[in-house]
Backbone as JSON Lines, residues from 0, in Angstrom:
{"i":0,"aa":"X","n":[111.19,82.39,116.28],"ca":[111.82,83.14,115.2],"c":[113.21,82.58,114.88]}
{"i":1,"aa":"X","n":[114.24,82.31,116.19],"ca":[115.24,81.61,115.79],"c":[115.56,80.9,115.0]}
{"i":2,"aa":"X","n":[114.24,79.4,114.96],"ca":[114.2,78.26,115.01],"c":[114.24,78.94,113.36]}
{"i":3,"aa":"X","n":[112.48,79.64,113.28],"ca":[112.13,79.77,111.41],"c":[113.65,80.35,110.97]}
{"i":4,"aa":"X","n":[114.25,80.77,110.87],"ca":[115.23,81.57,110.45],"c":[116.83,80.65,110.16]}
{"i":5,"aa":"X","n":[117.09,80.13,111.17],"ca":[118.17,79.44,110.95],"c":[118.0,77.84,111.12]}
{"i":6,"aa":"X","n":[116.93,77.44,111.42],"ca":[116.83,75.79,111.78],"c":[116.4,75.19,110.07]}
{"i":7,"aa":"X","n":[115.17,75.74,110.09],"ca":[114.28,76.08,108.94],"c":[113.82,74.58,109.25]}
{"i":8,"aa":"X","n":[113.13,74.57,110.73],"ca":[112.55,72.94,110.8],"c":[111.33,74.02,111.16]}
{"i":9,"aa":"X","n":[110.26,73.76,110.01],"ca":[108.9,74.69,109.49],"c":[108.08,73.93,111.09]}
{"i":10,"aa":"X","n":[107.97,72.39,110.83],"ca":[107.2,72.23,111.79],"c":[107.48,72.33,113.7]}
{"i":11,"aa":"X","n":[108.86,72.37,113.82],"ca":[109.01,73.01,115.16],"c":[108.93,74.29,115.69]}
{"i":12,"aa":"X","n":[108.87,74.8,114.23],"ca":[108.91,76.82,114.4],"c":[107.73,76.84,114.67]}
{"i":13,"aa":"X","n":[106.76,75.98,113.67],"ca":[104.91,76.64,114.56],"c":[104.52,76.25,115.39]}
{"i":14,"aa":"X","n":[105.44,74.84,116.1],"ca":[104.58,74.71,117.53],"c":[105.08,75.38,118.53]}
{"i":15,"aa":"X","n":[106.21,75.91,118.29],"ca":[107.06,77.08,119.55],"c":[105.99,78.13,119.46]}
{"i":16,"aa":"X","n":[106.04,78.77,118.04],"ca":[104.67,80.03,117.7],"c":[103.56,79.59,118.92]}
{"i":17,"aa":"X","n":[103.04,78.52,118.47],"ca":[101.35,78.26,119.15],"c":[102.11,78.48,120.73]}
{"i":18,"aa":"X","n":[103.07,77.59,120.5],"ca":[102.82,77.72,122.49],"c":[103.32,78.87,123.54]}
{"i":19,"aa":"X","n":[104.19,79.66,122.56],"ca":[104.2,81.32,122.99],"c":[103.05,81.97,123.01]}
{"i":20,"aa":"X","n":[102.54,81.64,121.85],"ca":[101.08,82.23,121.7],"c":[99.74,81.72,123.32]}
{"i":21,"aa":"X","n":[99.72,80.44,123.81],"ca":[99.57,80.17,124.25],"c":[99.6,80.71,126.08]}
{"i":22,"aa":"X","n":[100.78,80.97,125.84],"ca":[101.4,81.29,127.26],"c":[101.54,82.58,127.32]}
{"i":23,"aa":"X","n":[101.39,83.57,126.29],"ca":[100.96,84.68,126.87],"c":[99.81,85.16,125.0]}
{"i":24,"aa":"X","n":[98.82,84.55,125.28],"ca":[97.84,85.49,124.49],"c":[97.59,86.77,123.96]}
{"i":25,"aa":"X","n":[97.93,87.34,124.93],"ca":[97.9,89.14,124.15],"c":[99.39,89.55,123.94]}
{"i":26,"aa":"X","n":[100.2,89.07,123.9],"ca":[101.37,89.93,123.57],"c":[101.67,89.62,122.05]}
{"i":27,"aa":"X","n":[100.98,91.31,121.72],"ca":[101.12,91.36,120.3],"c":[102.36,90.53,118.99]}
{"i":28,"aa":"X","n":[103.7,90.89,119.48],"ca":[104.29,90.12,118.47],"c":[104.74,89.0,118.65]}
{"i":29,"aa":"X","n":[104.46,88.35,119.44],"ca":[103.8,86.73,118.98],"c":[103.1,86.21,118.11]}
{"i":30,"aa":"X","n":[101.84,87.07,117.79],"ca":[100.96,86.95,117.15],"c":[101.62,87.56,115.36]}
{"i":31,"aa":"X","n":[102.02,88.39,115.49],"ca":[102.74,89.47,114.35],"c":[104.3,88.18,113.69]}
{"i":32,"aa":"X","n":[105.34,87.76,114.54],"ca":[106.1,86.68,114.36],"c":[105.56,85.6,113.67]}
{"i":33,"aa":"X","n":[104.33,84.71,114.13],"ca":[103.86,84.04,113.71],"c":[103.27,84.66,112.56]}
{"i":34,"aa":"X","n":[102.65,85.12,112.31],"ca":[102.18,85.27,110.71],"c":[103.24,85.4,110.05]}
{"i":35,"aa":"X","n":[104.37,86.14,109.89],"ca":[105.4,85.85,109.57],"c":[105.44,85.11,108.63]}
{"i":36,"aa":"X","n":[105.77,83.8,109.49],"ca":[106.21,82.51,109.79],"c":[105.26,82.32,108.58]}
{"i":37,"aa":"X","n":[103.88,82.34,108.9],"ca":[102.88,81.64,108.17],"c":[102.96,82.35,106.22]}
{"i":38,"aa":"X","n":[103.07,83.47,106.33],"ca":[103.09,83.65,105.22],"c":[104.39,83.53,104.45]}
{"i":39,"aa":"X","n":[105.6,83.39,105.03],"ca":[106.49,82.33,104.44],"c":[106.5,80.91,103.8]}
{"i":40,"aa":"X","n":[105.35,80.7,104.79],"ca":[104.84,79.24,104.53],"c":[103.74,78.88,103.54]}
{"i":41,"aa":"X","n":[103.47,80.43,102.97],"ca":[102.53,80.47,101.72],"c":[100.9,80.07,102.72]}
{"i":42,"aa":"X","n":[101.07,80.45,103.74],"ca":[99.26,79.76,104.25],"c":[99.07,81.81,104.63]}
{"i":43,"aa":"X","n":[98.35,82.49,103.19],"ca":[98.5,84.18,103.71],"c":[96.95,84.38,104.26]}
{"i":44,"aa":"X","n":[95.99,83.39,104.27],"ca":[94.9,83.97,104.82],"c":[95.21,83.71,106.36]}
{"i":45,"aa":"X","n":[95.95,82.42,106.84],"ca":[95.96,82.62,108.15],"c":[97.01,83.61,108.68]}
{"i":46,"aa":"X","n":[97.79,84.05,107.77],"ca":[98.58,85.54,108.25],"c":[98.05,86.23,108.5]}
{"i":47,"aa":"X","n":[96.83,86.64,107.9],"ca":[96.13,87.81,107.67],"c":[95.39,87.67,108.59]}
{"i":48,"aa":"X","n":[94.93,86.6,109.67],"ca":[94.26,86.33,110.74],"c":[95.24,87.0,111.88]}
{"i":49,"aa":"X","n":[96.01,86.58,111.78],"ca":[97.85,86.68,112.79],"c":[97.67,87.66,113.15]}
{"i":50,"aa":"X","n":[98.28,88.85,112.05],"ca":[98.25,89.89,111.87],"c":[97.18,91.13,112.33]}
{"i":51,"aa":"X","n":[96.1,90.37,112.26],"ca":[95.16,91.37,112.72],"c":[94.73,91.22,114.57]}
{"i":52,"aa":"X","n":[95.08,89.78,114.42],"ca":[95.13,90.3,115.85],"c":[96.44,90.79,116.71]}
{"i":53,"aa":"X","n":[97.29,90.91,116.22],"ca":[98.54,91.46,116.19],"c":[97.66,92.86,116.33]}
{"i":54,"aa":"X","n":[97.34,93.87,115.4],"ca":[96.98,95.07,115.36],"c":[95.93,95.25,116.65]}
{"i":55,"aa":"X","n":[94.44,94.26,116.67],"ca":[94.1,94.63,117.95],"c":[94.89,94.94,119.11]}
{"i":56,"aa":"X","n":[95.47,94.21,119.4],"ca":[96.42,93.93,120.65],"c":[97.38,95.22,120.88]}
{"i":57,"aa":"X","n":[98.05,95.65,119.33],"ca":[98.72,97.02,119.62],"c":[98.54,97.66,118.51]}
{"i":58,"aa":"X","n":[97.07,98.92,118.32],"ca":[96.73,99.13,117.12],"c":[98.1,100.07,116.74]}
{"i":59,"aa":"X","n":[98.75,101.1,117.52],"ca":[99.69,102.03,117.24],"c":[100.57,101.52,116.83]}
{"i":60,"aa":"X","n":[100.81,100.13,116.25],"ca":[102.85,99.64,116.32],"c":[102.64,99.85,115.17]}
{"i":61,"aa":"X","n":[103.62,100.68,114.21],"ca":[103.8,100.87,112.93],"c":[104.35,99.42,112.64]}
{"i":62,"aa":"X","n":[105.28,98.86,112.89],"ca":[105.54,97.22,111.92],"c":[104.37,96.46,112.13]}
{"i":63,"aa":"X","n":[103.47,96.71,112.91],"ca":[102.51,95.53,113.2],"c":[101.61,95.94,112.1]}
{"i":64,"aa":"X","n":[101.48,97.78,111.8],"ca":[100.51,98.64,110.45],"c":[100.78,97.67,109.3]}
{"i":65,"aa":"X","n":[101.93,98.16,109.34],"ca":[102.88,97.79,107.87],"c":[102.63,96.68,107.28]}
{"i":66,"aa":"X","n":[102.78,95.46,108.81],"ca":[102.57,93.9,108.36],"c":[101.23,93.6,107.74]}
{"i":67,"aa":"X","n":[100.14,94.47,107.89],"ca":[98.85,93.82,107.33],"c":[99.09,94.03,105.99]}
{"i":68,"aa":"X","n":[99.5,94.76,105.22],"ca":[99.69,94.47,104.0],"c":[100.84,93.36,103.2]}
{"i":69,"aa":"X","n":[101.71,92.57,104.49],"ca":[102.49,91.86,103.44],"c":[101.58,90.4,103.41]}
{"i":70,"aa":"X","n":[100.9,89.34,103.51],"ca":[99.84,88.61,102.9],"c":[99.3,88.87,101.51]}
{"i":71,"aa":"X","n":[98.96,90.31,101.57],"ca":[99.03,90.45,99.94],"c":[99.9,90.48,99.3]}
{"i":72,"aa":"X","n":[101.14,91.0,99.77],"ca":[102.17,91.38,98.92],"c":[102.55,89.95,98.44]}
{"i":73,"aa":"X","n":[102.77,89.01,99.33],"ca":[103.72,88.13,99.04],"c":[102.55,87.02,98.03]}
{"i":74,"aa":"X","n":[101.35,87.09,97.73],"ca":[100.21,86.82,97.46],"c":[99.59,87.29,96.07]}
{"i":75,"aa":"X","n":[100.82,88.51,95.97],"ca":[100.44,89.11,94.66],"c":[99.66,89.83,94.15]}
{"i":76,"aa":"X","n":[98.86,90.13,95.5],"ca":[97.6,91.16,95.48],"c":[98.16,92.58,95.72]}
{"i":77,"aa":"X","n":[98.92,93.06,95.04],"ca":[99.62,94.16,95.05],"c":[98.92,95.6,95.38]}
{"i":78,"aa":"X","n":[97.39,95.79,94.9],"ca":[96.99,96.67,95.45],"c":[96.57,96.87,96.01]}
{"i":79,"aa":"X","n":[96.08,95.57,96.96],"ca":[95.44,95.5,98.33],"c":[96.81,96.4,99.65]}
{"i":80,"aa":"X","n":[98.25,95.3,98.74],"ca":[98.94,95.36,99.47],"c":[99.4,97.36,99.48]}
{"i":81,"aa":"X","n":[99.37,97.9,98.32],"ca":[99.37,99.52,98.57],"c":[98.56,100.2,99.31]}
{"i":82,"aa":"X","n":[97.6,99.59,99.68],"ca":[96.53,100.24,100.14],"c":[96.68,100.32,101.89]}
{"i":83,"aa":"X","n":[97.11,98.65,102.27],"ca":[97.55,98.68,103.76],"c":[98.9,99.47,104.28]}
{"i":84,"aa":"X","n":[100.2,99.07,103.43],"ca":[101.0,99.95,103.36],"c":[100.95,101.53,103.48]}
{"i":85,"aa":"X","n":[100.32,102.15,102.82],"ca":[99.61,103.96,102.48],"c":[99.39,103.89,103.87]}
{"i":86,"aa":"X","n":[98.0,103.28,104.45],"ca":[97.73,103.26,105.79],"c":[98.82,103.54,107.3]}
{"i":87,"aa":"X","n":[99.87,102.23,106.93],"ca":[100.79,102.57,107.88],"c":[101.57,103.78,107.58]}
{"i":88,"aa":"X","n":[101.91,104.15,106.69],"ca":[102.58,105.33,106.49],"c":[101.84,106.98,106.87]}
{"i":89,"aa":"X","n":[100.58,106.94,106.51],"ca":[100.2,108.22,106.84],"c":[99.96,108.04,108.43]}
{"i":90,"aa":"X","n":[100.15,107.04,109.24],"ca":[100.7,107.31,110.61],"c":[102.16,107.86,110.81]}
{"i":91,"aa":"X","n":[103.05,107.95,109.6],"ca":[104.06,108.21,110.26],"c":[104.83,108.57,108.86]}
{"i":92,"aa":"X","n":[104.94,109.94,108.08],"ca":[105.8,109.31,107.17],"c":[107.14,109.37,107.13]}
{"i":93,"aa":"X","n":[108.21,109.01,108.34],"ca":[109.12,109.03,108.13],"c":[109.38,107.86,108.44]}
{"i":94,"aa":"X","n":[108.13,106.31,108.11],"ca":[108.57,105.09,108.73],"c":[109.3,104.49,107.55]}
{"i":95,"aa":"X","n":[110.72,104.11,107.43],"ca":[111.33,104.28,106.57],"c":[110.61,102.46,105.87]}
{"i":96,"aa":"X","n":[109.99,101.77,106.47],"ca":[110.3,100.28,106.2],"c":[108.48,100.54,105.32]}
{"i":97,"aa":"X","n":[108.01,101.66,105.72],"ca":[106.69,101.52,105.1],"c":[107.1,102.07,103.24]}
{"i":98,"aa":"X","n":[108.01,103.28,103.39],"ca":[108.55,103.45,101.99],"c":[108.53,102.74,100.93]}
{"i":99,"aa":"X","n":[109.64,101.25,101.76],"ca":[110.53,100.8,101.27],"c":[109.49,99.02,100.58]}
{"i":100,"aa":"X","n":[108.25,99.05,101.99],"ca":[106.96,97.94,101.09],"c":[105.98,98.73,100.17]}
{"i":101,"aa":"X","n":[106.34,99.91,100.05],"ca":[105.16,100.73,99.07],"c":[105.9,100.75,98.07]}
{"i":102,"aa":"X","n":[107.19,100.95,98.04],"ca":[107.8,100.59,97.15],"c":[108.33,99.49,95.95]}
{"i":103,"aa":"X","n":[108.36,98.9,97.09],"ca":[108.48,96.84,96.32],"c":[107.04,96.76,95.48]}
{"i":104,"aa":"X","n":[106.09,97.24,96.07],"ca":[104.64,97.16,95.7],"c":[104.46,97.39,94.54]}
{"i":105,"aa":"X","n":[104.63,98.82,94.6],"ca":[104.75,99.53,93.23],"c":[106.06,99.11,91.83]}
{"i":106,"aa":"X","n":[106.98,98.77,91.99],"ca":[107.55,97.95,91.62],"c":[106.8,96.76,90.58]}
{"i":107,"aa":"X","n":[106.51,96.06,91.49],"ca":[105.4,94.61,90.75],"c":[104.33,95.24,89.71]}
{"i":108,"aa":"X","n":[104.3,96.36,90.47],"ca":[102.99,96.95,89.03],"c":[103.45,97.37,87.91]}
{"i":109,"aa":"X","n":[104.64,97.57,88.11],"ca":[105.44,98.32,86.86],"c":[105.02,99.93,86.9]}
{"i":110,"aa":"X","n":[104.85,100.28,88.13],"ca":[105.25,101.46,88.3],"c":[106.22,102.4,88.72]}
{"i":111,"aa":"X","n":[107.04,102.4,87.89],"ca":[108.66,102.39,88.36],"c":[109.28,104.1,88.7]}
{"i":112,"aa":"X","n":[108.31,105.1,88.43],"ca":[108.7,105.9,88.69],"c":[108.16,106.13,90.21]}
{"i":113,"aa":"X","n":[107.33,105.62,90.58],"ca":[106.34,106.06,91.93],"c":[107.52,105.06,92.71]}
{"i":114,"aa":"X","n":[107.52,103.73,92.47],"ca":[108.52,102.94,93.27],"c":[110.15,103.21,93.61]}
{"i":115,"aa":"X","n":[110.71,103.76,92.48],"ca":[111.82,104.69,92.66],"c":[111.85,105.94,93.45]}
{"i":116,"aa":"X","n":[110.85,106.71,93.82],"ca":[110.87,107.23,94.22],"c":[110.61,107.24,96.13]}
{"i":117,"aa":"X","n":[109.59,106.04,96.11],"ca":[109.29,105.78,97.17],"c":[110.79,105.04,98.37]}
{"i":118,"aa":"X","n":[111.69,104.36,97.17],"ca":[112.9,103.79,97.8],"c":[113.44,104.39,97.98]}
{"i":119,"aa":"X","n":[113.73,105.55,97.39],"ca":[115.0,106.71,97.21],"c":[114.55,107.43,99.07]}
{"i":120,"aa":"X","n":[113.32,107.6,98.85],"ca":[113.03,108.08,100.15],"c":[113.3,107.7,101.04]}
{"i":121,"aa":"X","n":[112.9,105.96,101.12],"ca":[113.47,105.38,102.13],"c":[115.12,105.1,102.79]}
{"i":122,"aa":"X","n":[115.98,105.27,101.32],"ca":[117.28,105.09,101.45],"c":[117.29,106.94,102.28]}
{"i":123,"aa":"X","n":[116.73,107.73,101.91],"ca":[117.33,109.01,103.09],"c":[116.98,109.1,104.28]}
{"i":124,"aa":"X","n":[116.12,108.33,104.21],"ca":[115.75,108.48,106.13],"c":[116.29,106.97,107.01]}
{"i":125,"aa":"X","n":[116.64,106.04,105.66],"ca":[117.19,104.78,106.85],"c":[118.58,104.08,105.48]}
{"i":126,"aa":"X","n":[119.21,104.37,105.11],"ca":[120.02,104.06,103.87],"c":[121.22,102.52,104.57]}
{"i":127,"aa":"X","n":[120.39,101.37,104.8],"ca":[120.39,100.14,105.24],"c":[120.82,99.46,103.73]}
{"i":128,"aa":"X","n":[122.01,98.22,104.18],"ca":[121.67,97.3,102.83],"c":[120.62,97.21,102.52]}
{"i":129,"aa":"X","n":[119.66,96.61,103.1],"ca":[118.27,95.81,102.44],"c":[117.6,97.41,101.37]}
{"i":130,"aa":"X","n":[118.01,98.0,101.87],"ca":[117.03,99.33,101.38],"c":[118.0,99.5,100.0]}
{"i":131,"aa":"X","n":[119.08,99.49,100.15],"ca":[119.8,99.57,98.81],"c":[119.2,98.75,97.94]}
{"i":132,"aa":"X","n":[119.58,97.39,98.15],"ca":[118.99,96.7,97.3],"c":[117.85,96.21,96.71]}
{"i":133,"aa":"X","n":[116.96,96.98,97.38],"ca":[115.85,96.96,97.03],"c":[115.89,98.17,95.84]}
{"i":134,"aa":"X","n":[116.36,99.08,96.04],"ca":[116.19,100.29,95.26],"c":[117.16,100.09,94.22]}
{"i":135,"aa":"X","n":[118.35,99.04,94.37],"ca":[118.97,98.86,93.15],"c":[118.47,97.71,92.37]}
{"i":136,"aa":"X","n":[117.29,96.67,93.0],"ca":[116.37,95.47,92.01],"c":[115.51,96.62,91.21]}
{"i":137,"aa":"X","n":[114.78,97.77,91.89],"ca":[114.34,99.0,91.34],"c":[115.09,99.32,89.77]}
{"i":138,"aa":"X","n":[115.5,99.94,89.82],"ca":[116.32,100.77,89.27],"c":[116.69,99.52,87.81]}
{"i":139,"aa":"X","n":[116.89,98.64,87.93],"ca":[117.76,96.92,87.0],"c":[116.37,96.99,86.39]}
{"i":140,"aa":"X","n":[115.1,96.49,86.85],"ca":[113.92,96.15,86.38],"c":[113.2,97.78,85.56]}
{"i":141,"aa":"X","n":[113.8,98.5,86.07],"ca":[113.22,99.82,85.16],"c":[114.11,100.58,83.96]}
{"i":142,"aa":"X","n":[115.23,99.33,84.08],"ca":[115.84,99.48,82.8],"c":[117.11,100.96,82.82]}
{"i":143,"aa":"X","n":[117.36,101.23,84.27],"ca":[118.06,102.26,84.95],"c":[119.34,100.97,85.72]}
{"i":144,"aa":"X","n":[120.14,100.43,84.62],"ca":[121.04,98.97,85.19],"c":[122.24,100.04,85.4]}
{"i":145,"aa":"X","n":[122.82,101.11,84.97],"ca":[123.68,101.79,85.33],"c":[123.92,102.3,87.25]}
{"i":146,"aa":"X","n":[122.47,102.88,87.44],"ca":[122.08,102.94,88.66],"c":[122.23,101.81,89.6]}
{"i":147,"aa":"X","n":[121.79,100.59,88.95],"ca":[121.67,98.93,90.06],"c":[123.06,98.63,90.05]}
{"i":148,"aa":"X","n":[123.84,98.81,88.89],"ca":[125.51,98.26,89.28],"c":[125.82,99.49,89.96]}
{"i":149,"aa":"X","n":[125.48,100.81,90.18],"ca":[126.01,101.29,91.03],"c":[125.94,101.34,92.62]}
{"i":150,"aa":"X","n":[124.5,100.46,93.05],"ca":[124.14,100.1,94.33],"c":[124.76,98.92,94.85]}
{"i":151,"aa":"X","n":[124.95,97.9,93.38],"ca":[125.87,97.1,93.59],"c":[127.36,97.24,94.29]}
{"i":152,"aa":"X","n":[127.85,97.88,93.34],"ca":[129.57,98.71,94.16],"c":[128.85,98.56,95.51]}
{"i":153,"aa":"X","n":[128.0,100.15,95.59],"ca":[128.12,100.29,97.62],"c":[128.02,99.11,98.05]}
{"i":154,"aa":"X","n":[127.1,97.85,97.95],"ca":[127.69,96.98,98.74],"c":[128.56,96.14,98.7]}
{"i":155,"aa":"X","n":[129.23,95.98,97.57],"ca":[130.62,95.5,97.99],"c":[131.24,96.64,98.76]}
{"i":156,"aa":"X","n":[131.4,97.46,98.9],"ca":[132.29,98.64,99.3],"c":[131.76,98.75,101.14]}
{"i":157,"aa":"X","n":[130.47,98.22,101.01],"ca":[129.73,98.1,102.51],"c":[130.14,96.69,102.84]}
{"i":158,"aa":"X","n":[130.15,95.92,102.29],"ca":[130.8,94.6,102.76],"c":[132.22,94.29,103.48]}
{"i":159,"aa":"X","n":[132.93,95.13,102.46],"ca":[134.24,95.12,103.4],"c":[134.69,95.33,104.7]}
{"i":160,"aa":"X","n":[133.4,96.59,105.54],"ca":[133.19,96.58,106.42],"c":[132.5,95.77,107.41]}
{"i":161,"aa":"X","n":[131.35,95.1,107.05],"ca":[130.33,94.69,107.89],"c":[129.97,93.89,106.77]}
{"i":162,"aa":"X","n":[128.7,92.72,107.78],"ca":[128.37,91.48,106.97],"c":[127.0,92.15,105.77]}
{"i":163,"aa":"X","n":[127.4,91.82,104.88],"ca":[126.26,92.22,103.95],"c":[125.74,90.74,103.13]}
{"i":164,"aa":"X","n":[124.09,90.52,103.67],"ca":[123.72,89.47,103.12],"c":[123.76,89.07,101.54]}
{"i":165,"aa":"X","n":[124.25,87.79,101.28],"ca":[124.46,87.63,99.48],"c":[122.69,87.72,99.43]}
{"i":166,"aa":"X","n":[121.81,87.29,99.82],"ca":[120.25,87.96,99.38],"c":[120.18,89.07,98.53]}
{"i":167,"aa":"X","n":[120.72,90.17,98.97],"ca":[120.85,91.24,98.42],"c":[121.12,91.62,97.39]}
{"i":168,"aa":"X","n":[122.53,91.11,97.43],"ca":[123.15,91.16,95.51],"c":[122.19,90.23,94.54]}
{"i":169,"aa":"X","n":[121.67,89.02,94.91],"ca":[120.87,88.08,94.67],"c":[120.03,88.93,93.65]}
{"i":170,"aa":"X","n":[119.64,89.77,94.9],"ca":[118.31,90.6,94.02],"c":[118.5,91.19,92.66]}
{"i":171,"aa":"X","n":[119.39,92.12,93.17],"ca":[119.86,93.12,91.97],"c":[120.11,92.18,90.77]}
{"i":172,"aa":"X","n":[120.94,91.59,91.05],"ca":[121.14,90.58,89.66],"c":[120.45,89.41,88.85]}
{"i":173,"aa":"X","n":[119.06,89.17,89.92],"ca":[117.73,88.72,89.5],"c":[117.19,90.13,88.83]}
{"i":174,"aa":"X","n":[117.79,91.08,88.85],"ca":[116.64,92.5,88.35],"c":[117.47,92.75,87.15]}
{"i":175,"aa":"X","n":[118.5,92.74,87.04],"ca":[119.71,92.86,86.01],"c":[119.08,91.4,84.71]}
{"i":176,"aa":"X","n":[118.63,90.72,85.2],"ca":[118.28,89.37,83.92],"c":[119.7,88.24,84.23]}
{"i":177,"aa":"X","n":[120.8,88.52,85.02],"ca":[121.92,87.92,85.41],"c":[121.57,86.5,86.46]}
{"i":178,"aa":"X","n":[121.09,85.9,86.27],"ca":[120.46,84.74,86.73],"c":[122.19,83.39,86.98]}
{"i":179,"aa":"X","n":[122.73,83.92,86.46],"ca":[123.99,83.27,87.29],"c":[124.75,83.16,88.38]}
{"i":180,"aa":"X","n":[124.47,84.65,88.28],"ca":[124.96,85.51,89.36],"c":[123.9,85.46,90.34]}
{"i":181,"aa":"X","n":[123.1,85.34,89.74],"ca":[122.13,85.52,91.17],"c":[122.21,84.09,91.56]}
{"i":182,"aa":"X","n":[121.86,83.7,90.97],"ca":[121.87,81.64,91.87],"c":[123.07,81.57,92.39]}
{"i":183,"aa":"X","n":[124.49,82.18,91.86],"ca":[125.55,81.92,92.8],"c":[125.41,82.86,93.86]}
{"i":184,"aa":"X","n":[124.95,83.79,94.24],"ca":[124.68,84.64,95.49],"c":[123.49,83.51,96.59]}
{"i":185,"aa":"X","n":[122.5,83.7,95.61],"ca":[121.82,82.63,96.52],"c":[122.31,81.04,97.24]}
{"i":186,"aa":"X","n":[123.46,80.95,96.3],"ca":[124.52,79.87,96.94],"c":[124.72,79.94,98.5]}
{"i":187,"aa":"X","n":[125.8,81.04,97.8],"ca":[126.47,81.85,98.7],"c":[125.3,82.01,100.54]}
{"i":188,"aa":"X","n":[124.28,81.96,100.05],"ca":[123.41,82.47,100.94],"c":[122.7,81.18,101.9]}
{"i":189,"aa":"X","n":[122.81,80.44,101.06],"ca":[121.84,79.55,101.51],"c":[123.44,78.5,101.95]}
{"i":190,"aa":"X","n":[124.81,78.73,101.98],"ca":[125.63,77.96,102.61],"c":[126.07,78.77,104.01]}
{"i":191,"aa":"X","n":[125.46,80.02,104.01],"ca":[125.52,80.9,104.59],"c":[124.22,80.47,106.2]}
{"i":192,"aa":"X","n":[123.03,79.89,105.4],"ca":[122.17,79.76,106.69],"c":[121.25,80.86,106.52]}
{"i":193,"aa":"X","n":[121.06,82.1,105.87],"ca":[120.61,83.12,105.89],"c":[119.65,83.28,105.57]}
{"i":194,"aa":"X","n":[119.21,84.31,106.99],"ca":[117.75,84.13,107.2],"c":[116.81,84.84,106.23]}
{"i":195,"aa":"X","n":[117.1,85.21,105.08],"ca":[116.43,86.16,103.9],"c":[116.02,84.85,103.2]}
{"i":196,"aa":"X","n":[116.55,83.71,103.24],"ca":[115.75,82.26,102.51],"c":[114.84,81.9,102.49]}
{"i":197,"aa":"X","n":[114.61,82.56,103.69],"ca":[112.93,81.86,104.64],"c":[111.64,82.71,103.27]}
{"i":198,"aa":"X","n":[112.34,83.86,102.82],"ca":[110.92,84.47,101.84],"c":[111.51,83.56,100.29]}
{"i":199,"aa":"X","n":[112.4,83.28,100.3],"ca":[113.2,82.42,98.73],"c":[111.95,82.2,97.91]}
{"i":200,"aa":"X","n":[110.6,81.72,98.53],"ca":[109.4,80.92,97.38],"c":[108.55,81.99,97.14]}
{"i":201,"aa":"X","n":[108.45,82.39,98.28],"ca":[107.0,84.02,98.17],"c":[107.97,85.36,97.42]}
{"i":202,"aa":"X","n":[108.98,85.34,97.52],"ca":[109.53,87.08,96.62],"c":[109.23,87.25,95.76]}
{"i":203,"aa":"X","n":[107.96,88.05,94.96],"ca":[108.4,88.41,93.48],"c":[109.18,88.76,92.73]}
{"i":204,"aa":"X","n":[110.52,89.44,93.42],"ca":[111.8,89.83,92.93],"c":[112.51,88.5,92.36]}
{"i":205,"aa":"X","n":[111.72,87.56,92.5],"ca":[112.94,86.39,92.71],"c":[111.61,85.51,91.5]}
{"i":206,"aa":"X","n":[110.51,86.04,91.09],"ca":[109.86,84.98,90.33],"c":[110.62,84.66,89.0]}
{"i":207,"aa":"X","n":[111.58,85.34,88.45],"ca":[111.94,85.26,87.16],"c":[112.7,83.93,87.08]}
């Protein structure tokens, strides 16, 4: 995970994967990491292999639930991907990260009131940058840009305190139509090392 994240040397990250994988076989997020990896790497059917045996191994782990639906997501199969998502959630619905992919989901469909709503939720039970900005790319793309510059502020206003990834603003201002701003965040990000790059090709937030 290190390696995918900050090395971004693709082919040393999967042979570390295989040979963790290797050296201990059943320990689920090995298996869950590596798909990851893989569906970063745009290869989502062998995620979707990853992943599931990820779930054998520990059917109860809500991120391991959650993860079977991102292969679609990042894949574009959006309602496959609601469908796995729903799943992890009615195990738990206060899993704030299942919200917050039912949300992105819904989003892509242009269902912006179900997706707003689903973020808003997530921002009360876990109110994280990433969750902001997700709910403020929300809010820009549904034509509610009053709302996204106002998620904007909190994180500058959260920045001052603590590190807040330029990914983030990235978003919002890919959702805003501000494509200046966003490539200079993604600058910012990618001089940064930051590990939100690794999804840079698979985001739909970021196809525009």
């Amino acid at each position: 995970k290190v390696r995918t994240d900050y090395d971004w040397d693709w082919l040393a990250s999967e042979t570390q994967f295989k040979r963790a994988i290797d050296l201990a076989p059943t320990y689920a997020p090995a298996h869950q990491w590596y798909a990851l990896h893989l569906m970063a790497m745009e290869r989502f059917d062998e995620a979707g292999t990853q992943i599931k045996l990820a779930q054998e191994l520990e059917p109860l782990s809500l991120s391991i639930n959650v993860s079977i639906g991102l292969p679609f997501y990042w894949s574009r199969r959006y309602d496959q991907a609601i469908e796995e998502f729903k799943k992890a959630l009615e195990m738990d619905q206060t899993f704030s990260l299942g919200h917050v992919l039912l949300g992105q989901a819904y989003v892509q469909l242009g269902v912006h009131d179900e997706a707003i709503a689903e973020l808003q939720e997530a921002r009360r039970l876990d109110n994280t940058p990433q969750v902001k900005a997700i709910l403020g790319y929300a809010y820009a793309v549904s034509g509610r840009s009053t709302e996204a510059l106002k998620m904007l502020t909190e994180l500058d206003e959260l920045a001052a305190r603590r590190y807040v990834s330029p990914y983030f603003r990235a978003l919002i201002y890919a959702g805003l139509g501000e494509k200046t701003q966003a490539f200079a965040w993604l600058d910012q990000a990618y001089d940064e090392r930051n590990e939100w790059l690794v999804w840079l090709r698979v985001d739909p937030k970021l196809d525009s």
